[in-house]
N, C-alpha and C positions, 0 to 999 in steps of 0.2 A: 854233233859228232859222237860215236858211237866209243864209248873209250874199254878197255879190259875189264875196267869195274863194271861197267854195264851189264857187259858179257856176265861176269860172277853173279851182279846182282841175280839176273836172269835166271840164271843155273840155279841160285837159293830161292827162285819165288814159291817154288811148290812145299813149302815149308810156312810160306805166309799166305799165299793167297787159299780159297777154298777154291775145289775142283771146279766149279762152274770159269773161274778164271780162269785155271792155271792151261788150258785151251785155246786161248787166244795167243795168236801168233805175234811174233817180240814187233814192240815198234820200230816204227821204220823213220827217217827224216820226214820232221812236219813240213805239209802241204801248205801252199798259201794260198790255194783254191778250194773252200770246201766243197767243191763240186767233184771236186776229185775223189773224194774219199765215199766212194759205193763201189759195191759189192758186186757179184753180179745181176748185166744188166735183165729186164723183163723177166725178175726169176717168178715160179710161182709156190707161195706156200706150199707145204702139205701139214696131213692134219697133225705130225708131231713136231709142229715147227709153225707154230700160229704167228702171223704177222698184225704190226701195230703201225699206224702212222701219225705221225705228233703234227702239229702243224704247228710252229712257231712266226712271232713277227720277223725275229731275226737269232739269227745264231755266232755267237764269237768262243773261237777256242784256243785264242792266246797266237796261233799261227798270223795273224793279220793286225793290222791297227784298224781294221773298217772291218765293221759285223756286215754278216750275207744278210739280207733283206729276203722278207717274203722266205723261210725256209722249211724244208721239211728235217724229220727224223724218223728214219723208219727201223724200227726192230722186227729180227726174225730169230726167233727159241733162243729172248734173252741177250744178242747181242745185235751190233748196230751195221744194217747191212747198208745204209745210206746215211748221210748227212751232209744238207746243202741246200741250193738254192732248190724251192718248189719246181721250176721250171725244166727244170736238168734230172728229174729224180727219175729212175725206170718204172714201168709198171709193174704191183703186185697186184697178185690176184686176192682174195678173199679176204681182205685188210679190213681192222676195224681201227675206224678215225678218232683221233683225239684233239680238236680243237683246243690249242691256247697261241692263240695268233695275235693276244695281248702281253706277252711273255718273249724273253729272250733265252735261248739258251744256251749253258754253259756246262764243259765237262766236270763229271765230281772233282769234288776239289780235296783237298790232300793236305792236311796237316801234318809237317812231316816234326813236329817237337812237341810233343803232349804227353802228360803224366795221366794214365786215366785212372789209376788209384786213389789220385789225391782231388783236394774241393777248392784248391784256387785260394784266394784273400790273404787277407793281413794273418792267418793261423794256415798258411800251407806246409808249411815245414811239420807242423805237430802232427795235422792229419795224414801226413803222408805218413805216418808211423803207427795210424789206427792197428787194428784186429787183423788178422786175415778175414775174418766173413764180411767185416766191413768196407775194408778193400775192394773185392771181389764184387758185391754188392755196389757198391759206389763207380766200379770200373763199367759194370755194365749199363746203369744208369747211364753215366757219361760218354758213350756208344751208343744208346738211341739219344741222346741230345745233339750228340755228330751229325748221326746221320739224317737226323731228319730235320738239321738244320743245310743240309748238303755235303757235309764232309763225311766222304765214304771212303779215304782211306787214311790210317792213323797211324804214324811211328813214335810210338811208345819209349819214351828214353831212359826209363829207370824206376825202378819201385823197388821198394823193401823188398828181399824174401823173395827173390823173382816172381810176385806177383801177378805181376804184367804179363807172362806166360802162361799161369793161368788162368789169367780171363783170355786173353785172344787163343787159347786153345778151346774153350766155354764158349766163344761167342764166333767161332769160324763157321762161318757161312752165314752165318744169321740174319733176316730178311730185313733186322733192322738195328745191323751194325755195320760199321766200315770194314773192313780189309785192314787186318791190325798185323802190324811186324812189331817186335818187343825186343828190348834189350836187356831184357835180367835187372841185376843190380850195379848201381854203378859201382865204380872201380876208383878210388885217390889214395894220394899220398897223404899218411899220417898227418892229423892236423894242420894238412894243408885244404881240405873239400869239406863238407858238410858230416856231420859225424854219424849219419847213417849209411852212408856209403861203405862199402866196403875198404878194411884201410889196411894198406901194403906198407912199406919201407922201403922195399929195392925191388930194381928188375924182375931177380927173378921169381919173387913173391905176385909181383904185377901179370906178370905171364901166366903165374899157376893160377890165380883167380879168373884168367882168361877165360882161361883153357874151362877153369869149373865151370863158368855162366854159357861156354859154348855146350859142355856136355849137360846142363840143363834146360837145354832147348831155345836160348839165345839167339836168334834173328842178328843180332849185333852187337857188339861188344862196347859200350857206354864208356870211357876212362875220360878223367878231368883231367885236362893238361897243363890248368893253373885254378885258381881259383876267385876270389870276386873279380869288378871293374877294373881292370890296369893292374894286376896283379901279375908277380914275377912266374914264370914257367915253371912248373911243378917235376919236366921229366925232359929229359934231351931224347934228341933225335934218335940216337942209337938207345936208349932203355925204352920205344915206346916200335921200335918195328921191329921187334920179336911180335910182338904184341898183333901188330897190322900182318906179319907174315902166315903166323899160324891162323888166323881168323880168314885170311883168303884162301890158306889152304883148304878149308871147308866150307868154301864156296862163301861165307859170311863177311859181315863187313863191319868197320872201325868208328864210331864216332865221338870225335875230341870235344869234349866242354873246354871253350876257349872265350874267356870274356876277359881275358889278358891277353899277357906276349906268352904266352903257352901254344899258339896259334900257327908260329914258323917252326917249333921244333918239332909240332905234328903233323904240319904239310910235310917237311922233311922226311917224315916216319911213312910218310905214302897214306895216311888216314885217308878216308872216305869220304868225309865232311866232316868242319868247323862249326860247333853249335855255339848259336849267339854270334861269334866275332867280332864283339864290339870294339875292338882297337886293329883290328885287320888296317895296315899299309900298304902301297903299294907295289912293293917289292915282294911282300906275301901273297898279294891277292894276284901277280907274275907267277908266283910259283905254286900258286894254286889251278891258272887255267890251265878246264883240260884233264884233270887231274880228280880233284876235290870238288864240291860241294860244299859254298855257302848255306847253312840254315839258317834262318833269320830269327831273332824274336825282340823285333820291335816294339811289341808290345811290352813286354818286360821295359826296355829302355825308357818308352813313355811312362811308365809307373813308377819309376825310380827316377822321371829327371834326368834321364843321362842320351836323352836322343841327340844333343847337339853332340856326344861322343860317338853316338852308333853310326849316325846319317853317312858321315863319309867314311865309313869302312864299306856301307852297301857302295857308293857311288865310287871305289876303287876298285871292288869288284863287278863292279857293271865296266868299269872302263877296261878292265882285263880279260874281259869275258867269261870270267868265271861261271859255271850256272848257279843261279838262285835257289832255293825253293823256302817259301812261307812256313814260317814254324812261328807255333804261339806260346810256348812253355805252358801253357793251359793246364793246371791245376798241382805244377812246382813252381808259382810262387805269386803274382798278384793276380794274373793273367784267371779267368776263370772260361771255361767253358761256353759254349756258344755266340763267342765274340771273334770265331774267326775272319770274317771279313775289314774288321778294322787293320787287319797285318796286311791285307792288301792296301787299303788305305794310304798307310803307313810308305808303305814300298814306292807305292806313287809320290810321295813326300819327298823320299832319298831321292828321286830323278828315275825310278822306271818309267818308262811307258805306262799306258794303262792295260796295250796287249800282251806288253813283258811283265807287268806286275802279274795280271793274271795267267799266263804260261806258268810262273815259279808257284802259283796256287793254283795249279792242276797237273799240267801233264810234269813240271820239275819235280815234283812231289812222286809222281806215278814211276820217272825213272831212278828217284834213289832210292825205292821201297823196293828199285828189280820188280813189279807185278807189272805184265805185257799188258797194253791200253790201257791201265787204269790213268786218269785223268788226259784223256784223249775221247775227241768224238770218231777216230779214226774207223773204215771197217772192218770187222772183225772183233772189235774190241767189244768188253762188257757194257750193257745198253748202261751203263750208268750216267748219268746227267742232272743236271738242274734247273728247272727253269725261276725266273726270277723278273721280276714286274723293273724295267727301264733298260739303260743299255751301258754294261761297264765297262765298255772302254770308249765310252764318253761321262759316266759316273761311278769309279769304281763303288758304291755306297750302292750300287744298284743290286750286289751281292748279297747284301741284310735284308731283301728284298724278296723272299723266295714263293714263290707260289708251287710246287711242285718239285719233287725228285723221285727219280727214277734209281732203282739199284739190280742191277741185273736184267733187267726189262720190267719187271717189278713195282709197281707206284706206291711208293710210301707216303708222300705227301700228295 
């Protein structure tokens, strides 16, 4: 379902994605035929539009719970004019073939909760407060270990010094980084968050720190709506949608740190998504469908012990319909870097499916970052892809698995 935020998202992607994206035309409802998703048929290259054709065993892109057998993927100048069963595909003319028909393939997939400043472990908190040039440095490193572990699009949640803006302004386009949107610095109440966060008192100090991290080129606006595990709410409904109002008004969007009950009074405020959610109810995860965006970071819970609290906030918003999307807190707090597919894992644990776990790590990912097709094999979208050695959604573990990724038609692995 296509909701107003989508729309917004939308409208701000060309602020996140680079111009090879921002091209591609907005997603449409996923198919449950990949045969459906080509371009036109029997088109024929030309010479500024060279075509590629992949040949995989089989192809899953979270639309189905049964991967296409036997499939192809054919890119034309960078994006994906086919994807689907070999037998269904149109002819192109002057294609050059790429055999991996040992391989399955899946859309880039989308970490939508990562710190790429920081180094993850038992010392994330300190290093996330390093140098700027080591920030910067360390942010880019952690952008090729994304991407050429598969994750080619990253939502950046917070760093010192809005940092995070300036690597994803340094690393836009780059052939071997994700599609980064950034949220500045984050935003709490006085000795109620983490003590590098930026820290407010009232309203309307929370509002004017908004307002600064939008006027410095902020993708999103980060605020903790409580603070640790089962922690009391930090800000009522009415002191946090001023907040959510003026950040739509510029097309941008809200996202609440909610690892308490801070959770219903920023559904309330209209937020964008709930980061973490570990105590999400049912009654919230009501008033979130439709609406909001769960972000997950199951990971974090498995390191701290606290999954038998997280598991059923996923599984009350799967039962609400809430959408999903995978997030790893990767390098703000134990979570490190290149261990994205264990949060899919994870997701399968709470009760997804293995084609619902993998939709909320890729195309759920694709539409809370607002960037058209990113985490879709749809046509038109950016050839971005993964291939990966078994089949996940009969092992999601088959994602730690990669033999190949593709980033704009591009082969980086």
């Amino acid at each position: 379902m296509t909701t107003r935020r989508d729309v917004l998202r939308a409208a701000a992607a060309a602020a996140v994605a680079p111009a090879c994206d921002r091209a591609a035309p907005p997603a449409g409802p996923p198919t449950t035929r990949a045969a459906a998703r080509s371009a036109t048929p029997n088109a024929t290259a030309t010479a500024s539009e060279p075509v590629t054709v992949v040949r995989v065993a089989a192809l899953a892109d979270g639309t189905a719970a049964i991967a296409t057998r036997d499939a192809v993927l054919v890119i034309r100048g960078g994006r994906i004019a086919y994807a689907g069963a070999r037998d269904g595909a149109p002819a192109f003319a002057a294609a050059d073939a790429i055999d991996l028909s040992g391989a399955t393939a899946v859309p880039a997939m989308v970490d939508c909760h990562v710190h790429l400043t920081g180094a993850g472990g038992a010392s994330a908190y300190a290093r996330l407060q390093d140098p700027d040039a080591t920030l910067l440095a360390r942010a880019a490193e952690n952008a090729r270990l994304l991407a050429r572990g598969g994750v080619l699009g990253a939502r950046d949640v917070g760093a010192v010094r809005t940092a995070n803006v300036r690597a994803r302004d340094a690393l836009r386009g780059a052939a071997d980084a994700p599609v980064i949107a950034a949220a500045g610095t984050w935003l709490g109440r006085r000795g109620r968050y983490v003590s590098f966060a930026i820290q407010v008192d009232t309203a309307e100090e929370l509002l004017a720190a908004a307002l600064a991290q939008l006027d410095a080129g902020a993708d999103i606006v980060k605020v903790a709506a409580d603070g640790a595990t089962a922690s009391a709410a930090s800000w009522t409904a009415g002191e946090l949608r001023p907040v959510v109002e003026a950040a739509h008004a510029r097309g941008k969007t809200v996202a609440a740190h909610a690892q308490g009950y801070g959770a219903r009074p920023a559904v309330e405020a209209g937020v964008d998504t709930v980061e973490h959610g570990f105590v999400v109810d049912a009654p919230t995860a009501r008033a979130m469908a439709g609406s909001t965006t769960l972000v997950t970071s199951l990971s974090v819970a498995q390191a701290f012990g606290q999954l038998d609290v997280a598991l059923p906030s996923i599984r009350a918003a799967r039962d609400a319909g809430v959408r999903i999307a995978a997030g790893t807190d990767a390098g703000g707090g134990p979570p490190v870097f290149g261990q994205f597919p264990l949060e899919v894992e994870l997701l399968v644990r709470a009760g997804l499916a293995p084609h619902q776990a993998l939709a909320a790590a890729t195309r759920a990912g694709g539409a809370v970052m607002g960037v058209p097709g990113l985490g879709t094999l749809d046509a038109g979208a950016p050839a971005s892809f993964v291939l990966v050695d078994g089949d996940p959604l009969q092992d999601p573990a088959a994602l730690r698995r990669v033999r190949g990724v593709f980033h704009r038609g591009v082969r980086l692995v």
